[in-house]
C-alpha positions in Angstrom: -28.5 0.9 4.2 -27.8 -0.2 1.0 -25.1 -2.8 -0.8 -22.7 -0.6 -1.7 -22.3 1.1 2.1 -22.7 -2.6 3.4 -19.9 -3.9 1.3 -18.1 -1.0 2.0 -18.2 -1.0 6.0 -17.3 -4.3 5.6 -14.3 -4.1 3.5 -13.1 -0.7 5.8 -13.0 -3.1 8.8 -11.1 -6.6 7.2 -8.9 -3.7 6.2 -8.7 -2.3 9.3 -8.0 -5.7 10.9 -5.7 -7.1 8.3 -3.3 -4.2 9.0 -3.2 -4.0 12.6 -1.8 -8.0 12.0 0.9 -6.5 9.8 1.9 -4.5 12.8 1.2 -7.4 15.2 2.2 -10.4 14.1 5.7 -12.2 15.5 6.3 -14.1 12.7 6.9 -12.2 9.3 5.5 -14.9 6.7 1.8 -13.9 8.6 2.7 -10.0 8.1 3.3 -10.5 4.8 0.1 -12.9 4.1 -1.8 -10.3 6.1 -0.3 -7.7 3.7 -1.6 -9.5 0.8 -5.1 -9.6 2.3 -5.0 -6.2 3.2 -4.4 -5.1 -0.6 -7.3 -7.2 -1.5 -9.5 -5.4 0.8 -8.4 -1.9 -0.5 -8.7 -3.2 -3.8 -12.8 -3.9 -2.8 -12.6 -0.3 -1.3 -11.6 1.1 -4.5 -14.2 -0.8 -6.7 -17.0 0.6 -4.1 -15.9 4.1 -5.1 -16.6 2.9 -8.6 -12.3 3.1 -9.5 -12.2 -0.1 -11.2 -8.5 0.5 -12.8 -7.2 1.4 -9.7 -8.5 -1.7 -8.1 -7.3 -3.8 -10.7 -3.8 -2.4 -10.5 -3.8 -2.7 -6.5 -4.4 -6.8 -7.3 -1.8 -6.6 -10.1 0.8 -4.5 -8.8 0.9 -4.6 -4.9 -0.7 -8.2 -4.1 0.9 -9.8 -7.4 3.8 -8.6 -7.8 5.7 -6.5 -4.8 4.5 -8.8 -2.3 5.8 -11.9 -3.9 8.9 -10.1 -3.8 8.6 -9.6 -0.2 7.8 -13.0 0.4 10.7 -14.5 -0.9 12.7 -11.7 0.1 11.8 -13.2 3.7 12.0 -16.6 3.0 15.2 -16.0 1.8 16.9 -14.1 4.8 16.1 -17.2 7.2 15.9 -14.7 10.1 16.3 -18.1 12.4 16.2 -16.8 16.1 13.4 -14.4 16.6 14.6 -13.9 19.7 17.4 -11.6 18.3 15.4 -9.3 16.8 13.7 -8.1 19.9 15.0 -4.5 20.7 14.2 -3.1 23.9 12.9 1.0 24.7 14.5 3.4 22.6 13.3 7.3 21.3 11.8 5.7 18.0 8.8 3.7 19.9 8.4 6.9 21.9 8.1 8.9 19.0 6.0 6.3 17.0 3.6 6.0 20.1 3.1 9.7 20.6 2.2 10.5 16.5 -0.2 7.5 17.1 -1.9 8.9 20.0 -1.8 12.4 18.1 -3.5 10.5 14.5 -6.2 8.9 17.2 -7.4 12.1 18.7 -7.5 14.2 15.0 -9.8 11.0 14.1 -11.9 11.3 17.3 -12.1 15.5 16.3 -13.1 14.8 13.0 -15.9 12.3 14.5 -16.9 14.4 16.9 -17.0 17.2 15.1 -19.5 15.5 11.8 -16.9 16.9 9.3 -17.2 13.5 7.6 -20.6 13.9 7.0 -20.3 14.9 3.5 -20.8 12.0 1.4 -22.2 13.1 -1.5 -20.5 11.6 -4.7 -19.8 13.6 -8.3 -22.2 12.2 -10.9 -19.3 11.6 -12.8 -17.8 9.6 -10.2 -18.3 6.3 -12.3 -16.8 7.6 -15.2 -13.3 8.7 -13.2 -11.9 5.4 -12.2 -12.2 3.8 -15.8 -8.8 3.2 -17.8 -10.0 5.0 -20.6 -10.5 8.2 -18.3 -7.4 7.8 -16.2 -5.3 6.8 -19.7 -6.5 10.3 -21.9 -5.8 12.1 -18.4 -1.8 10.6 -18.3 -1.0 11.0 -22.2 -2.5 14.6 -22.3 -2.3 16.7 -19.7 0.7 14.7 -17.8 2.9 13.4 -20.3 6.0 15.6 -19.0 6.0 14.0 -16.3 4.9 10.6 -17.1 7.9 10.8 -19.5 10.1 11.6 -16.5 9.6 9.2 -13.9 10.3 6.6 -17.1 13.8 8.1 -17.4 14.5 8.5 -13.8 13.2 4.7 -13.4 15.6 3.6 -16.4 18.8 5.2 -15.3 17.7 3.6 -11.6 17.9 0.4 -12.6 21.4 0.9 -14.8 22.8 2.4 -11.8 21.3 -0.8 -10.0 23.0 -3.2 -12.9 26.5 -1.3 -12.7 26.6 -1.6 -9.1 25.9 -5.1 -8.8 28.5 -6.2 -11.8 30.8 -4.1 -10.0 31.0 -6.1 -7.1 31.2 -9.5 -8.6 34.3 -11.0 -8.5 36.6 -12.1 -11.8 36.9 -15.6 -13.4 40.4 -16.4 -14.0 
């Protein structure tokens, strides 16, 4: 075995792990911190399959700056009683458990089956994950839409401002 397959089995399970605590934990400042470690570890995953951009913008992006938004998003609800937020049986957790169950045994198929075998890796597969590949790939071929999700994000967030300053009462 070498590094790379090492480091990547490795990574696979403290991201396996990390996110069966988000699911787990009871309190939500552990989910969260387990969140956090749970990007890192995709971020690792990501820099095994030689996509060092996308690595660096799962630590920028997702650990930096949407889970610190999270974080205080939770500290500042003060849930207090955790007692209340226990729910008992209802369809959702019957649902939930059944598409779990169905997920396990298409993984359990797919092991069984070797279809996962195939590892082989694109020579250019170094090349691919580098901002200079990923950047001439967005202003070229997708600019359209790159150019759309901008406007759609822009009238978002004035739609977001005029809805908050409408609610906010007058100073007399």
């Amino acid at each position: 075995m070498t590094l790379e397959i090492i480091s990547f089995v490795v990574f696979a399970l403290l991201a396996i792990a990390s996110a069966l605590l988000v699911i787990t934990a009871k309190h939500p400042v552990v989910s969260a911190m387990s969140m956090i470690f749970h990007f890192f570890m995709l971020a690792g995953l990501y820099l095994t399959l030689s996509a060092q951009f996308i690595a660096v913008m799962q630590v920028m992006v997702y650990a930096g700056a949407i889970m610190v938004l999270v974080v205080f998003a939770i500290m500042l609800l003060n849930l207090g009683d955790e007692g209340k937020l226990r729910s008992g049986f209802n369809f959702r957790k019957l649902v939930a458990w059944f598409l779990g169950g169905a997920l396990a045994v298409q993984i359990a198929v797919l092991l069984s089956n070797g279809a996962l075998s195939n590892t082989a890796i694109s020579e250019k597969a170094s090349e691919l994950g580098t901002a200079q590949v990923i950047g001439g790939e967005l202003f070229t071929n997708y600019i359209y839409p790159i150019e759309i999700v901008g406007i759609l994000l822009f009238a978002a967030i004035v739609g977001a401002i005029y809805m908050a300053k409408k609610n906010l009462p007058t100073e007399e």
